[in-house]
C-alpha atoms as one frame of an Amber mdcrd trajectory, in Angstrom:
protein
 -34.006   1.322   0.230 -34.010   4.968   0.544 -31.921   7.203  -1.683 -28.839
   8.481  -0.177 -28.443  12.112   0.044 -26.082  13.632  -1.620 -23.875  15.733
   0.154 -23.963  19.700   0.424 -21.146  21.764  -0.010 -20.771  24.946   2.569
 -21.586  28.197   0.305 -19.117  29.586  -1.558 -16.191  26.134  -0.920 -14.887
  24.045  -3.395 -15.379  21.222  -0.833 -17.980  18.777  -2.304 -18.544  17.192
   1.367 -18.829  19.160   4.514 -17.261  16.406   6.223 -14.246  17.164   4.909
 -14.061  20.553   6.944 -12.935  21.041  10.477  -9.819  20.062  13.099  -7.891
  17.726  11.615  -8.154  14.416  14.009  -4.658  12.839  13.100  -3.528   9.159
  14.907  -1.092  11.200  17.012  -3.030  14.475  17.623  -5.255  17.265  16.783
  -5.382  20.433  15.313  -8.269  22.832  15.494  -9.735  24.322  12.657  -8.712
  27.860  13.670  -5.593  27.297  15.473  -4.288  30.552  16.303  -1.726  32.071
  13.456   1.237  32.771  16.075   4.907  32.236  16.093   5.544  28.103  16.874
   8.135  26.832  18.719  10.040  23.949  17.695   8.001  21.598  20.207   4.668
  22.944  19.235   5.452  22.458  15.440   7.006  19.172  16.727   3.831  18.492
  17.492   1.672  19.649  14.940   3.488  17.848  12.322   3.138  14.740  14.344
  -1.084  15.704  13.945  -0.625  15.727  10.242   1.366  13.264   9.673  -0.816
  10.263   8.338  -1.417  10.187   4.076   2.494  10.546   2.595   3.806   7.850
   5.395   0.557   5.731   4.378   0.978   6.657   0.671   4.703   5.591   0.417
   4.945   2.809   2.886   1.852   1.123   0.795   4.188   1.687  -2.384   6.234
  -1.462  -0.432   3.175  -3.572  -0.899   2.635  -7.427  -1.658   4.382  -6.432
  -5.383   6.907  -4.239  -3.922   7.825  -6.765  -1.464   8.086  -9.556  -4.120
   9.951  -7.309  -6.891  12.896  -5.942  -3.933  13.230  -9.724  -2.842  13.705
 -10.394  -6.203  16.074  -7.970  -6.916  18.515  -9.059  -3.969  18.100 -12.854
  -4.692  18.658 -12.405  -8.538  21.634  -9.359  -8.768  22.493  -8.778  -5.300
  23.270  -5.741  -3.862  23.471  -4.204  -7.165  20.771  -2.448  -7.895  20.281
  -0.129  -4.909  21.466   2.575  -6.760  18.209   2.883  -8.516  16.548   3.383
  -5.148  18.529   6.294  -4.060  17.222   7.468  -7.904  13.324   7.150  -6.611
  12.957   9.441  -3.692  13.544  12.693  -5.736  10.840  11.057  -8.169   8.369
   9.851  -5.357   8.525  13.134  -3.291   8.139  15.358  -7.125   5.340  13.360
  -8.170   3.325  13.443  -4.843   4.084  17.073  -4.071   1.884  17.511  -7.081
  -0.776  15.890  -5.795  -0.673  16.574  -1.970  -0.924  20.740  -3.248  -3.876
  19.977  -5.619  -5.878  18.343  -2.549  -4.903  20.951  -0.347  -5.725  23.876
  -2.523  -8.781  22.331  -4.179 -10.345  20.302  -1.495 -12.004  17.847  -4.465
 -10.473  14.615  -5.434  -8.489  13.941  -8.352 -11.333  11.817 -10.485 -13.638
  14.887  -9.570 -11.847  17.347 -10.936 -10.590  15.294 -14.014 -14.282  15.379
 -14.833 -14.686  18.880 -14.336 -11.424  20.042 -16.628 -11.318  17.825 -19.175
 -14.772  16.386 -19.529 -17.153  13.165 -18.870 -14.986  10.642 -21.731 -11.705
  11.280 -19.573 -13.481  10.740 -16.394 -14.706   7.600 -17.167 -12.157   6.022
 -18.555  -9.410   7.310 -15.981 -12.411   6.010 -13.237 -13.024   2.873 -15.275
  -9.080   1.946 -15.855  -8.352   2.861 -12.360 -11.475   0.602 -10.541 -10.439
  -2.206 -12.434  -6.601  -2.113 -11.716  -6.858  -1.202  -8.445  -9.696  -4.412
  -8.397  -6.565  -6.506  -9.867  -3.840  -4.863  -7.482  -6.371  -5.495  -3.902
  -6.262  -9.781  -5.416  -2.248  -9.633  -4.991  -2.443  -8.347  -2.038  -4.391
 -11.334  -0.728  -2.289 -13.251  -2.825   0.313 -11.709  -0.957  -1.525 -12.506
   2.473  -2.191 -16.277   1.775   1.221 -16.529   1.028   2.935 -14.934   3.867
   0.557 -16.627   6.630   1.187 -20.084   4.223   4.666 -19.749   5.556   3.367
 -20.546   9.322   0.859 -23.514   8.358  -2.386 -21.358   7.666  -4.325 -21.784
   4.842  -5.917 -19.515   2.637  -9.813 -20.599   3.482  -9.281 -19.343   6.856
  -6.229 -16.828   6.328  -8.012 -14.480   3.678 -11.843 -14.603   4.942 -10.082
 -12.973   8.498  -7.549 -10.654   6.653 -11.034  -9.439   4.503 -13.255  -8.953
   7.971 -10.101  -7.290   9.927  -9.852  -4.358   6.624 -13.749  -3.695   6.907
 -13.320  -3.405  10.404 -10.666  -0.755  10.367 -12.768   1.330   8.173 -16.376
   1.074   9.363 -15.405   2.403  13.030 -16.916   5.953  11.116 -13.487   7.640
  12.567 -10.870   8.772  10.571  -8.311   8.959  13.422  -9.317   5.487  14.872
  -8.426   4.320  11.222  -4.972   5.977  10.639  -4.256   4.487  14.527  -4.590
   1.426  13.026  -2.457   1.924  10.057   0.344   3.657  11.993   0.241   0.217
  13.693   0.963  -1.412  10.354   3.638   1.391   9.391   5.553   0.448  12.469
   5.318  -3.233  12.196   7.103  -2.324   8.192  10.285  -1.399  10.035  11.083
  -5.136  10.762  12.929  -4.795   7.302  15.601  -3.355   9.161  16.127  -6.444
  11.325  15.915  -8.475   8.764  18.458  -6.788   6.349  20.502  -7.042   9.958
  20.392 -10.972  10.141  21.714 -11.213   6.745  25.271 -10.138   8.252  25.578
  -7.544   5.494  28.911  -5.865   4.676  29.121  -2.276   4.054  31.374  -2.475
   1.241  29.182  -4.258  -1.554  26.032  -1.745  -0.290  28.186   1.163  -0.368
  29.048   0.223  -4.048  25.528  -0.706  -5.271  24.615   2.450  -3.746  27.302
   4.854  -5.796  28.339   2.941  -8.739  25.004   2.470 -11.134  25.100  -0.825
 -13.003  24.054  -4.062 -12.543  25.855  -7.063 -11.064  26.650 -10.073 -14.337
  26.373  -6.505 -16.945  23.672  -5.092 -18.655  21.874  -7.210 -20.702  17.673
  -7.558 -22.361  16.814  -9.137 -19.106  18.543  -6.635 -16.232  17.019  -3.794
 -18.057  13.478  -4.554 -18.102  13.951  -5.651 -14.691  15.141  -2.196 -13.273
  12.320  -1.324 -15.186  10.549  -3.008 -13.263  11.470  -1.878  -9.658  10.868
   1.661 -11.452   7.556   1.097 -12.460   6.498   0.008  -8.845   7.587   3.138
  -7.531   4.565   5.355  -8.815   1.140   4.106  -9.456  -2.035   5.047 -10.580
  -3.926   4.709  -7.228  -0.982   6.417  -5.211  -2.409   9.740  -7.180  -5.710
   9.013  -6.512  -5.504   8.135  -2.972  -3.027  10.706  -1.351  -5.296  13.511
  -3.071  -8.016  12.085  -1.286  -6.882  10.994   1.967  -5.144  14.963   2.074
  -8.789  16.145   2.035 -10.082  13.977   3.789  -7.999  14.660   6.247  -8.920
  18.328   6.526  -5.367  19.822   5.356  -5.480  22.980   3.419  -3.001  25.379
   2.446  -1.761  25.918   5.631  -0.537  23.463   6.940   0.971  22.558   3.429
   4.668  22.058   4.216   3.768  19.824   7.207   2.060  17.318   5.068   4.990
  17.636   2.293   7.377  16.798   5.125   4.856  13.685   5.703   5.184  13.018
   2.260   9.324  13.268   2.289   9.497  11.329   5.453   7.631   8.493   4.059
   9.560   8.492   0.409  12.961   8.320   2.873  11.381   5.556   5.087   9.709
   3.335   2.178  13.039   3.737   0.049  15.056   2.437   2.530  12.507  -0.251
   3.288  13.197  -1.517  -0.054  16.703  -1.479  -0.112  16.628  -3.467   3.329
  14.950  -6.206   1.551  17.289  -6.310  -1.040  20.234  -6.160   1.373  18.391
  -9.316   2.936  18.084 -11.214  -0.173  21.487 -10.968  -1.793  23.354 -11.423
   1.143  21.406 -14.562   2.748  20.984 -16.231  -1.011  24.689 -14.983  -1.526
  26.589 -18.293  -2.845  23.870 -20.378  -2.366  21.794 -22.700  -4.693  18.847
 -19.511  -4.107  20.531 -17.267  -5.996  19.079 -15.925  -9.028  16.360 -18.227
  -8.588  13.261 -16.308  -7.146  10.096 -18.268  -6.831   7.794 -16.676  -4.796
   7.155 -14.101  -1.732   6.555 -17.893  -0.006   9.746 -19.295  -1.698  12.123
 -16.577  -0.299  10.748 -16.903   3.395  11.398 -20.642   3.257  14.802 -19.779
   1.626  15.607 -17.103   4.418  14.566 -19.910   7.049  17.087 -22.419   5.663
  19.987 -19.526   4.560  19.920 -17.083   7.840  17.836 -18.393  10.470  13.991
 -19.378  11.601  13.611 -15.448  12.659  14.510 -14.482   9.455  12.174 -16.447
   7.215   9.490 -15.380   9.907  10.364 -12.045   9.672   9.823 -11.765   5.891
   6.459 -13.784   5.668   5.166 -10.905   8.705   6.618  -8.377   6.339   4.440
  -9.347   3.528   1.501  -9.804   4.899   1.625  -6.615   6.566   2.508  -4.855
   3.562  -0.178  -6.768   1.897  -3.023  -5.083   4.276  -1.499  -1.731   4.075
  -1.634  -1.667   0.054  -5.221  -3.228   0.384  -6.243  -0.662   2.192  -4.826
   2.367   0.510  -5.676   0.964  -3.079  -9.293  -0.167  -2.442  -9.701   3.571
  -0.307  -8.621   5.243  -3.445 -11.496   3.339  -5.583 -14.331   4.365  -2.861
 -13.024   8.043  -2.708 -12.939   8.258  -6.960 -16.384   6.730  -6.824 -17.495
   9.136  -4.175 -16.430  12.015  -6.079 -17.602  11.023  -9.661 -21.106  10.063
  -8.483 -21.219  13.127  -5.899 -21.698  10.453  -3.028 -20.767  11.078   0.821
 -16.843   9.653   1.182 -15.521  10.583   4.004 -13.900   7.973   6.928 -15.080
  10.517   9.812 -18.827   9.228   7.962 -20.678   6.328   9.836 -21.618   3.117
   7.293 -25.101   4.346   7.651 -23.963   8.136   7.136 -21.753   6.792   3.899
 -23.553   3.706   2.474 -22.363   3.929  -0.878 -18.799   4.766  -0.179 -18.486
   1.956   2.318 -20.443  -0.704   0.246 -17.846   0.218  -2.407 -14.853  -0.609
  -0.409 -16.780  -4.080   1.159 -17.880  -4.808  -2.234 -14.234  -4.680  -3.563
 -12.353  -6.440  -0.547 -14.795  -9.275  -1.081 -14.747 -10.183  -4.715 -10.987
  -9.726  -4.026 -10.788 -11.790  -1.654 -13.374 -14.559  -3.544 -11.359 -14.379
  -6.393  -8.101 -15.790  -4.598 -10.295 -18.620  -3.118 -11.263 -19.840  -6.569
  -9.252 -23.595  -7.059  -7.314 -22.706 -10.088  -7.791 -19.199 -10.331  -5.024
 -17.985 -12.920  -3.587 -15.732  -9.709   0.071 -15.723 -11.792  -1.843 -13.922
 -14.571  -3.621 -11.763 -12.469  -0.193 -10.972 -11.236   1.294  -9.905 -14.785
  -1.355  -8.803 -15.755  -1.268  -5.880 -13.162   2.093  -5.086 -13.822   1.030
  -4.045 -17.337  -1.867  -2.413 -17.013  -0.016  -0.022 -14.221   2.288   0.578
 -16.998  -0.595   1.197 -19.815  -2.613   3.973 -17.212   0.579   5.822 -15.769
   1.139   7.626 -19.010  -2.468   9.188 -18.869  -2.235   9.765 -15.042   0.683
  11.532 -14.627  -0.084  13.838 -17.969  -3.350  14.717 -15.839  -1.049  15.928
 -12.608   0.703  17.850 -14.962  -1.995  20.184 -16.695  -3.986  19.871 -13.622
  -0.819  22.031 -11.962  -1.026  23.986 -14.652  -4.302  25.129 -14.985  -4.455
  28.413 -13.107  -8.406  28.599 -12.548  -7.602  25.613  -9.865  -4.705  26.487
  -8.464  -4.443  30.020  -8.518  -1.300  31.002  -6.915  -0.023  27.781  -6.536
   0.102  27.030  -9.570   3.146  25.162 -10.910   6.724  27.488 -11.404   8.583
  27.281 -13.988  11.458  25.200 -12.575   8.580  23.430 -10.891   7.489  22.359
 -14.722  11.194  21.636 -15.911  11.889  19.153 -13.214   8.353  17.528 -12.962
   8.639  16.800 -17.145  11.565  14.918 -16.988  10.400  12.911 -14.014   7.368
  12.166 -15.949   8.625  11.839 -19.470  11.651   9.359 -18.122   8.645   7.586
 -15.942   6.156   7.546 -18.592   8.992   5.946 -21.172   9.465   3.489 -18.712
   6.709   2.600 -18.173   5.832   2.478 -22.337   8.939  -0.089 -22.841   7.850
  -2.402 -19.686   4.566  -2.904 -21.184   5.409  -3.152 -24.890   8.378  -5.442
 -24.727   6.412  -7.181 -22.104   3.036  -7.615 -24.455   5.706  -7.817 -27.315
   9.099  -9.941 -26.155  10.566  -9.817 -29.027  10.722  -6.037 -30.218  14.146
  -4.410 -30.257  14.535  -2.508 -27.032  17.295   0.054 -28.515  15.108   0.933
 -31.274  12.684   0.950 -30.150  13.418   3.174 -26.859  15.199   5.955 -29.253
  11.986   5.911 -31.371   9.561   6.361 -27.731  12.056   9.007 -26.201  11.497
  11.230 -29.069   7.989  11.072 -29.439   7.165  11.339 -25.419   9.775  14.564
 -26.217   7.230  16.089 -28.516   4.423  15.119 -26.613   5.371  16.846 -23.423
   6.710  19.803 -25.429   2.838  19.932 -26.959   1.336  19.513 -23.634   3.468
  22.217 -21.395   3.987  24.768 -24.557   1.897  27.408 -22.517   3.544  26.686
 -19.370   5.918  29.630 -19.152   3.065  32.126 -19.767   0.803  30.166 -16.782
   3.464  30.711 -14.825   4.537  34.054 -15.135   0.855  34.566 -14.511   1.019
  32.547 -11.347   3.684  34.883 -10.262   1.889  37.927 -10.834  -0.775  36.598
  -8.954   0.797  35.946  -5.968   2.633  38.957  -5.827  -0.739  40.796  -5.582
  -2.300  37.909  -3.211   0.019  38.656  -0.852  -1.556  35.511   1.468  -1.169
  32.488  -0.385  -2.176  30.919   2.794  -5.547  31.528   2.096  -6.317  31.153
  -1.209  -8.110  28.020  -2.376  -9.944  26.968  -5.667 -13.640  28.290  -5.975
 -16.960  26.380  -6.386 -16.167  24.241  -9.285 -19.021  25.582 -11.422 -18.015
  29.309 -11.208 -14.837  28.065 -13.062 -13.471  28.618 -16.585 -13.266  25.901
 -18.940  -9.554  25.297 -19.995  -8.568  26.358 -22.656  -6.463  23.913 -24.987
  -3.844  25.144 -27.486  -3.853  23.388 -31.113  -0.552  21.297 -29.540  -2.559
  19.859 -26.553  -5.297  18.939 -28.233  -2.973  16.696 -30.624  -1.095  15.662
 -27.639  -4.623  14.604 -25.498  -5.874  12.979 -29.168  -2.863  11.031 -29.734
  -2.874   9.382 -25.591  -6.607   8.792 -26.223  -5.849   6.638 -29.438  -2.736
   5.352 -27.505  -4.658   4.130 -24.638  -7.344   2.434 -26.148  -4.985   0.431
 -28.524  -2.804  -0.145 -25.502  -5.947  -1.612 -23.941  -7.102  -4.129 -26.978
  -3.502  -5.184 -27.072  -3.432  -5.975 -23.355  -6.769  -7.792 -23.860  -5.632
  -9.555 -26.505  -2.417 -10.768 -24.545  -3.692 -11.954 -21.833  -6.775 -13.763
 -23.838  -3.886 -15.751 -25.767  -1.787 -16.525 -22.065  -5.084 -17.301 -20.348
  -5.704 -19.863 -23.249  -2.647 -21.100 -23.792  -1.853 -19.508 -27.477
């Protein structure tokens, strides 16, 4: 079979594929490549952001995946209404954290495992590449878990259920258009707001979500348990592949600078939308299972549809099993996307949905590769899916410390973002996002590999040490960014300014702190790792 080509970037871009240049074809519109720079009225803008609009909605609304689904159920069923508060709590996080990565595609027009290569060399690459293929390989099996589950609900089983699911995703993304794709997932984003109906036949009162929402605690107190769950709903909020994709589907796209705060507005619209998603399905929960046997007693995504049907209705328990296997497809989609775009970029392949299969081999053989080992996997009699399950959960936890310390000196690093380069304030707000993410994240997995470690201890002992690791890491900030500032007071046109040819670039330059700092998450991931490996060994053995 002949080699394929690699792709040629247009002289003098940053853009590695020249598909990734031109109108931006959008599931509800165009916009040419040189649309004329002219004062906008309020439909025309209307209408332009309705163009754009496409990677934050699919971004966030795939955040409510086959996990997300489960873990908000769960939430309802086991503490009620209680925990909503922590919601409100995530868009500010959610819309931080992907503003990050939405300017980086935008500015750069090269994908995030690209330009982790490029900045902080081949180890960091492959390991964030590595890491990342194999979770997001874990995360596309519970979404067919997910799938098998919901269409279990209405008699199907999985041997003909997951085989069609598999087939239907390779459809959507072999058409070789990007806007005949993103059709089809608006399709899916619209079916998502059936959470609303279903919080609806639940008969909620406004008084118990009005407290959940403005008084922060959780319903039976505090306790070991509660903690690690809110945890929990935390850590589903930002994930590994959400960084990965929205970078890439941005370019991919065709958005640049320009049309910047459109696609940020995407991105806000979706963290509003997905956030409220989630709530709905813990309204549904806690006040269906309310005095009932079900509550407190989660099972399964199938357990709670069956539990809906019996506690609120047939349309109810119908409602929730659509629900999930719609927000399975979405999250297979988006996760194995973001494994064929990293792939692309690391190994300088064509990866691009406006590509044909036979334009793209390698990019699209990736994603048909992944969907059906995924799928295989939950066909296996006995397959340890509940481990698989867990065992997600964790490693999420284990990578986000490394990706989200990436964003951060990637939006740091003037010689790629030039004048749009992180502020100040932008770096004050974005650390303690991170560092109160990333310490989350640390206690999930550790008292999760480790029940029995204290969590007060040990929390006050991994708050002070992410403290001085993010102090190491953003010491030079204040200097980049009074740099930055300079800069774009002499720019003058921000608008046009994006990242040169990545060889013509600088190598960063690390201060003593940062090199400690990027030493000490090397060590810390790699022990995380063996750890991990180790668990799961002993569960998947029975020790």
């Amino acid at each position: 079979m002949a080699r394929e080509p690699r792709p040629v970037a247009p002289p003098g871009s940053s853009v590695l594929d020249p598909a990734h240049e031109g109108e931006i074809r959008g599931a509800l519109g165009r916009v040419p490549k040189w649309d004329p720079d002219r004062p906008r009225p309020l439909s025309r803008r209307l209408l332009t952001l309705a163009a754009i609009m496409g990677p934050g909605l699919i971004v966030m609304v795939g955040d409510n995946d086959a996990g997300g689904v489960s873990t908000y159920a769960q939430a309802g069923q086991n503490y009620g209404s209680s925990l909503l508060w922590v919601l409100v709590l995530l868009i500010p996080t959610l819309i931080v954290a992907q503003e990050m990565v939405v300017r980086l595609g935008a500015v750069t027009g090269v994908g995030h495992a690209r330009l982790i290569r490029e900045r902080f060399g081949r180890f960091w690459a492959a390991f964030s590449v590595g890491d990342l293929f194999l979770l997001n390989f874990l995360t596309l099996v519970t979404e067919f878990i997910g799938v098998d589950l919901g269409l279990r609900y209405f008699g199907i089983t999985p041997l003909f259920s997951v085989p069609v699911v598999a087939v239907g995703l390779l459809a959507m993304v072999a058409t070789g258009s990007f806007q005949l794709w993103e059709r089809f997932m608006f399709v899916f984003i619209v079916t998502s707001l059936l959470m609303f109906p279903l919080a609806a036949l639940s008969h909620p009162s406004a008084g118990p979500i009005l407290t959940g929402i403005t008084h922060p605690g959780v319903q039976g107190g505090f306790s070991s348990t509660s903690v690690l769950f809110v945890i929990a709903v935390v850590g589903t909020t930002i994930a590994p592949w959400q960084l990965f994709f929205q970078q890439s589907n941005v370019i991919d796209k065709r958005i640049t600078t320009r049309w910047l705060r459109y696609e940020l507005a995407d991105t806000s619209i979706g963290a509003v939308l997905t956030t409220a998603g989630a709530a709905c399905l813990m309204v549904a929960t806690a006040f269906a299972f309310s005095h009932t046997h079900l509550a407190g007693n989660f099972g399964s995504g199938l357990t709670v549809a069956r539990g809906l049907y019996h506690a609120a209705g047939p349309a109810s328990g119908a409602i929730f099993a659509v629900v999930l296997v719609n927000a399975s497809v979405i999250g297979a989609s988006a996760v194995t996307l973001a494994t064929s775009y990293a792939l692309g970029d690391i190994f300088g392949l064509r990866h691009s949905l406006h590509r044909s299969v036979g334009d793209a081999k390698g990019f699209y053989l990736t994603f048909a590769g992944l969907i059906a080992l995924a799928a295989a996997v939950v066909l296996i009699p006995g397959a340890p899916l509940g481990l698989i399950t867990t065992g997600v959960q964790v490693l999420a936890g284990v990578l986000l410390p490394s990706a989200i310390v990436f964003l951060l000196l990637l939006c740091n690093d003037a010689e790629v973002l030039g004048p749009w380069v992180n502020t100040f304030r932008q770096n004050v707000v974005a650390s303690v996002i991170v560092g109160v993410l990333v310490l989350l994240s640390l206690i999930l997995t550790v008292t999760t590999v480790f029940p029995h470690v204290p969590l007060g201890p040990f929390t006050l002992a991994t708050t002070i040490l992410g403290a001085l690791v993010l102090g190491a890491l953003g010491v030079d900030s204040r200097r980049r960014t009074r740099g930055a500032e300079r800069q774009r007071m002499v720019e003058g046109d921000r608008q046009a300014w994006r990242m040169p040819p990545l060889p013509t670039l600088r190598p960063p330059r690390w201060s003593l702190g940062q090199r400690v700092a990027m030493y000490g998450l090397r060590g810390y991931l790699v022990l995380a790792v063996l750890v991990l490996g180790l668990k799961i060994g002993q569960l998947a053995t029975g020790h």
